[in-house]
C-alpha positions as CSV (number, residue, x, y, z in Angstrom):
1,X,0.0,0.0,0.0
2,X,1.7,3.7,-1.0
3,X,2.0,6.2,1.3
4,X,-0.7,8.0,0.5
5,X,-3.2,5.5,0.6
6,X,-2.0,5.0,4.0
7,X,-1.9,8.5,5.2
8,X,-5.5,8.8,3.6
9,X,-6.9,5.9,5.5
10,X,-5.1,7.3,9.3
11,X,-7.5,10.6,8.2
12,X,-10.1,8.4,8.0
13,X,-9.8,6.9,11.7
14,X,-8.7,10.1,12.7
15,X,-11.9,11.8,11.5
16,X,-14.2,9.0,13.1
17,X,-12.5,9.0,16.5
18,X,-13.4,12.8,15.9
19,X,-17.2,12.5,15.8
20,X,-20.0,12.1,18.2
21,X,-20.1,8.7,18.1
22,X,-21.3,8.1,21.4
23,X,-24.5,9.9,20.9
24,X,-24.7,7.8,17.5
25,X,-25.0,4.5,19.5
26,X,-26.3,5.9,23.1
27,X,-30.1,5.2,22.4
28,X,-29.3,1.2,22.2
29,X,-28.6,1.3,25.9
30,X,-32.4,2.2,26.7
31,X,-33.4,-0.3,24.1
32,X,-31.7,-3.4,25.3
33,X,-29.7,-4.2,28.5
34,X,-26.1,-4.2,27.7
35,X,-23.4,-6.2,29.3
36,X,-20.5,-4.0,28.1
37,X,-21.5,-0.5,26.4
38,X,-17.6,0.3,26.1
39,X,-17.2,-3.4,23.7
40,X,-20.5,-2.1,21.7
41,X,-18.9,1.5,21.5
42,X,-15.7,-0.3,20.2
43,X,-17.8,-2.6,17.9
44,X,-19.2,0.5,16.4
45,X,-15.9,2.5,15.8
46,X,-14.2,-0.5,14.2
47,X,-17.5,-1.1,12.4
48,X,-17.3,2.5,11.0
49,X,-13.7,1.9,9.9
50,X,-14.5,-0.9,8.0
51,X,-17.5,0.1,6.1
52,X,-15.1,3.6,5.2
53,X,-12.6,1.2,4.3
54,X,-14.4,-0.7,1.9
55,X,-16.7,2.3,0.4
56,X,-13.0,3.6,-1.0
57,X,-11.9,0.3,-2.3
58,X,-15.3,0.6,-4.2
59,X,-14.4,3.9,-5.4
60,X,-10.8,3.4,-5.9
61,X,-11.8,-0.1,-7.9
62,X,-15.3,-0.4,-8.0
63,X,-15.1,-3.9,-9.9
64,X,-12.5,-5.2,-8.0
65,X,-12.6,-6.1,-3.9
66,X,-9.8,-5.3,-1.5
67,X,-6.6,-7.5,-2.2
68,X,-5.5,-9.5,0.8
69,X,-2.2,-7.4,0.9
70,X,-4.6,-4.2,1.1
71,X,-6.9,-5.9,3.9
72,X,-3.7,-6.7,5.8
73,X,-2.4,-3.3,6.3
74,X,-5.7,-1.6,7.2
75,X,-5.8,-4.7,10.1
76,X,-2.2,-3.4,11.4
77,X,-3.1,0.1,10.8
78,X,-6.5,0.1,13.2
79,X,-4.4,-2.7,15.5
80,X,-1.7,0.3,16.2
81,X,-4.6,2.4,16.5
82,X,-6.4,0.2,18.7
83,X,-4.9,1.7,22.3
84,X,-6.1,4.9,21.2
85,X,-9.6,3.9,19.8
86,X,-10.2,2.5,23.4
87,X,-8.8,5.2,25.3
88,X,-11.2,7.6,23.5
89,X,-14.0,5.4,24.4
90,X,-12.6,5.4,28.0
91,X,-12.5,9.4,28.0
92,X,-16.2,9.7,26.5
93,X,-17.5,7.1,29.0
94,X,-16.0,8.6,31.9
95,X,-17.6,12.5,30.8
């Protein structure tokens, strides 16, 4: 994966870690009891990456899927992220 690509997807995480996702996703907790909210709230960041992920490899080769090489680095990428994906979740929860 070029550099680029690379520093384009780290936007991409940075700009979701960025949002209001806990209002997104706050609403299921009156719905259904939860176990964990924090391991939903990680599901749905990581979720989020994912789908981004995926809607560019659509637009970057829309008749082609992700290569396994391309899938590979976007796992390392959000695992390095991964302490900081659940530290935000830590910081909203705590608020």
């Amino acid at each position: 994966m070029d550099e680029v690509t690379r520093g384009y997807i780290e936007k991409i995480i940075d700009g979701i870690l960025e949002r209001p996702w806990l209002q997104d996703v706050s609403w299921i907790r009156e719905e259904i009891p939860l176990k964990s909210f924090d391991e939903l709230l990680l599901g749905y960041v990581l979720g989020s990456c994912d789908t981004v992920m995926s809607f560019l490899a659509g637009i970057k080769s829309p008749n082609l899927a992700l290569s396994t090489e391309e899938k590979t680095e976007i796992k390392r990428i959000l695992r390095r992220r991964l302490p900081e994906i659940r530290e935000r979740i830590t910081t909203e929860l705590s608020r």
